[in-house]
C-alpha positions in Angstrom: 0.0 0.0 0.0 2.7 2.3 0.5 4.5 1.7 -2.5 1.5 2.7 -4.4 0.6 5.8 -2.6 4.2 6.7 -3.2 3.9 5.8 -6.4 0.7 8.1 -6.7 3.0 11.2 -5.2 5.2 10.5 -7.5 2.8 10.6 -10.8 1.2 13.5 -9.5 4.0 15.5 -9.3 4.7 14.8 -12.7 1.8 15.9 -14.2 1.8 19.2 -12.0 5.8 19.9 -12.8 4.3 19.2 -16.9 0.7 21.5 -16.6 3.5 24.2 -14.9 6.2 24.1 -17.3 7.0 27.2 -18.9 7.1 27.2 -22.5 9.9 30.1 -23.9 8.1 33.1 -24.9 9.8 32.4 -28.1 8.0 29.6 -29.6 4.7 31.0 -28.0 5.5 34.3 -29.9 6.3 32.2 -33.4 3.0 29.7 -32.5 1.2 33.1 -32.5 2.4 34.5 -35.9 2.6 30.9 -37.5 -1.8 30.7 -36.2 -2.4 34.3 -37.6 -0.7 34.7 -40.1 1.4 32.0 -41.5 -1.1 29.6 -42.1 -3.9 28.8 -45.0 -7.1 27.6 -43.1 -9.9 25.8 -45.6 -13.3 24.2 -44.8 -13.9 20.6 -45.7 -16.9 19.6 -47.6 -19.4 22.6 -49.0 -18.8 26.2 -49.1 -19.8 29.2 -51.2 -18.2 31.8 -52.8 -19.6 35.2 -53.3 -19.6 36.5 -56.8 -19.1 40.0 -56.0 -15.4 41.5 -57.1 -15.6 44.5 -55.0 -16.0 42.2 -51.5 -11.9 41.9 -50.1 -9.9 41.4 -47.2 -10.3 38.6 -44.8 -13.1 40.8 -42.8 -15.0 39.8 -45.7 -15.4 36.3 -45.2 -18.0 34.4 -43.1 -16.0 31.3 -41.4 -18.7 30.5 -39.8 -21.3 30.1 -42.8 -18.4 29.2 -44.9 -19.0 31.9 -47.0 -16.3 33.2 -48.5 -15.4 36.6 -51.1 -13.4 35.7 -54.5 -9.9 36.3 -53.0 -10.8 32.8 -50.8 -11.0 31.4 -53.7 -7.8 32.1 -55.8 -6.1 30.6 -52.2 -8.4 27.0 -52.8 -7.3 26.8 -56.3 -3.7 27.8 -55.3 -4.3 25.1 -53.1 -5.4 22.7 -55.6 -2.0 23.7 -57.9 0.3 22.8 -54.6 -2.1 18.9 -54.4 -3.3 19.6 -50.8 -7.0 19.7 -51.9 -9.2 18.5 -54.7 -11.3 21.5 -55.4 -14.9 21.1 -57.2 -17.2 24.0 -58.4 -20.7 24.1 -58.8 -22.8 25.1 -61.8 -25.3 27.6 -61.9 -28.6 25.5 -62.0 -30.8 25.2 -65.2 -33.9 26.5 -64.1 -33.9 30.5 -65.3 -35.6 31.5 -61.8 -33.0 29.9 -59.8 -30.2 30.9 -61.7 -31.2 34.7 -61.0 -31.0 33.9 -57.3 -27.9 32.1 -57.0 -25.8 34.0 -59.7 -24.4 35.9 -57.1 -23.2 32.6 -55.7 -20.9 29.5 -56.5 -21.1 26.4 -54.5 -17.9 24.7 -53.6 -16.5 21.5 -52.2 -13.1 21.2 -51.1 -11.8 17.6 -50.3 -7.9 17.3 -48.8 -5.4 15.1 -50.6 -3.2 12.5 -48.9 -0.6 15.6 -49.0 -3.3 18.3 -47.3 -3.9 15.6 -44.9 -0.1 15.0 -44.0 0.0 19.5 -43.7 -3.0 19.5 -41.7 -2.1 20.6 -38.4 -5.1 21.1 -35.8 -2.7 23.1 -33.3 -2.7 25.9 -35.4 -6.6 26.0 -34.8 -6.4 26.2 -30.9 -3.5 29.0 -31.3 -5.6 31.1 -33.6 -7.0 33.9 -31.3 -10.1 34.5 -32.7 -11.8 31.0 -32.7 -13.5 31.1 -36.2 -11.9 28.3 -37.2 -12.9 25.9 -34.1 -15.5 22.9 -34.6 -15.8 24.4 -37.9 -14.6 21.6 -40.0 -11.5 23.3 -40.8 -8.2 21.9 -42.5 -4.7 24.0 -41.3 -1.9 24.1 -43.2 1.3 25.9 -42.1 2.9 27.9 -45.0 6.5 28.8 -43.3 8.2 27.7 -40.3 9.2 30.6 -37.7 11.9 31.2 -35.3 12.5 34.4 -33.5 15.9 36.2 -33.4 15.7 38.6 -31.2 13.3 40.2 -28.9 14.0 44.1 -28.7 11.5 44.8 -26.1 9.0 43.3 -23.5 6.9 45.9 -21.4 3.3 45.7 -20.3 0.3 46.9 -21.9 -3.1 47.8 -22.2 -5.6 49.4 -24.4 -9.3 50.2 -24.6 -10.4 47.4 -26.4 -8.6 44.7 -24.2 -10.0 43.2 -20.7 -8.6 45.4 -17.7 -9.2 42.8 -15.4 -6.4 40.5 -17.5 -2.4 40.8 -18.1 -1.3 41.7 -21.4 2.3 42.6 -22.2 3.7 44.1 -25.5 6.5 42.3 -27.4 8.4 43.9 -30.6 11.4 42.3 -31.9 12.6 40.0 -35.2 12.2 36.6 -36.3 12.8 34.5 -39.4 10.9 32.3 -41.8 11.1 29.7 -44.2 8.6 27.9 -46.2 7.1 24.9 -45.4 7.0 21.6 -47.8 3.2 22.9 -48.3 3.8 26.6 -48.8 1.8 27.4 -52.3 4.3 29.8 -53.1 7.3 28.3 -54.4 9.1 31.2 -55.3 8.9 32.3 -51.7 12.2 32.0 -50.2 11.0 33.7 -46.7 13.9 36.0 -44.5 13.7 38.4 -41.9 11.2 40.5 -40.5 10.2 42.4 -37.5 7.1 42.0 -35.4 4.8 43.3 -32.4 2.6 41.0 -30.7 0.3 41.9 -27.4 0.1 38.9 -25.4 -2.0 37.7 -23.3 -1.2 35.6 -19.4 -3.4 32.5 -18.5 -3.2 32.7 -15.1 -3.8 29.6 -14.6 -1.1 28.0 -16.5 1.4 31.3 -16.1 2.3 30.6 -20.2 1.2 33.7 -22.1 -0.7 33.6 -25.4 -0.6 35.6 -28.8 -3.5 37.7 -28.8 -3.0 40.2 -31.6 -0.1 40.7 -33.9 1.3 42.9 -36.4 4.3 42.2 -39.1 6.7 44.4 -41.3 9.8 44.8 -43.0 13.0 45.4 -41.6 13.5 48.6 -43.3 10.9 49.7 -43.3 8.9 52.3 -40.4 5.5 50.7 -41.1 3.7 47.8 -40.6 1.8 45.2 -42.8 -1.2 45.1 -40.5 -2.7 47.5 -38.4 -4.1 45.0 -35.6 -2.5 46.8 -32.5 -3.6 50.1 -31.5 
């Protein structure tokens, strides 16, 4: 009997040491850029895509309804070039009524390969902040692989928009890319850029969590996104 409830002490300080482990802010700030930004994120099954050229930008698209704008899908049939999906688009229907309805509309079906299934990684799913992508039916595939170089600067931070009652803490510094075996841009060598990310502290795990996060150029003064106020 004692044996086994030393045993027991001894498998319960295991798991507590493993919940309690930090993880380097690092790799939580590249699993935050990698979720946002990095990776291409397609439904499985049915979608639609709205005919309407003048609908961009991802605040376009309905993840949820899987209802996407045109730019969604010149990615699927980028996609489809790469093999990670077999990619099938509807017809308008024959009946004249019908047609007038769903002209503004084309019904897709997206179906992952062998290779799409190999890419798909479902981590990149939790890490994304927002949560469209959860229980959704969603395939992830990581585009380039990310490593920070240096992290410039690390102070607190807070903003209007954010939860007073919660930690946040502002990170700017550089990191590097390269593409993945997946990335549907071949010509894409990646490099070195800059970024700020505000993350966000679980409290009851002590890691800290991408929340929002903005990329640029080295040389240049800007940024690629404006997601941080």
């Amino acid at each position: 009997m004692k044996t086994l409830f030393n045993a027991i002490l001894v498998s319960s300080a295991f798991i507590t040491n493993n919940v309690n482990a930090e993880v380097p802010l690092e790799e939580q700030i590249c699993k935050g850029i990698v979720a946002i930004h990095l990776t291409k994120y397609f439904p499985v099954g049915e979608a639609t895509i709205r005919n309407n050229p003048f609908e961009q930008g991802e605040t376009q698209h309905d993840h949820q309804r899987r209802s996407f704008n045109q730019e969604y899908l010149r990615d699927l049939r980028l996609l489809q070039s790469k093999g990670l999906i077999a990619l099938t688009e509807g017809q308008l229907p024959d009946n004249p009524l019908a047609a007038m309805v769903d002209r503004h509309y084309t019904t897709i079906h997206v179906t992952p390969t062998a290779l799409g299934k190999e890419g798909n990684d479902q981590s990149q799913i939790a890490a994304e902040p927002t949560g469209k992508y959860v229980g959704g039916g969603y395939f992830a595939i990581p585009q380039f692989h990310c490593k920070v170089l240096k992290i410039i600067s690390n102070v607190p931070y807070q903003a209007p928009q954010l939860s007073s009652s919660e930690k946040y803490i502002l990170v700017l510094g550089t990191y590097r890319v390269t593409p993945t075996k997946y990335c549907i841009h071949p010509n894409d060598p990646g490099g070195d850029f800059k970024f700020k990310v505000v993350m966000k502290l679980n409290q009851f795990t002590n890691q800290y969590s991408v929340s929002l996060a903005d990329l640029g150029l080295l040389n240049s003064d800007g940024w690629r996104q404006n997601n941080i106020p």
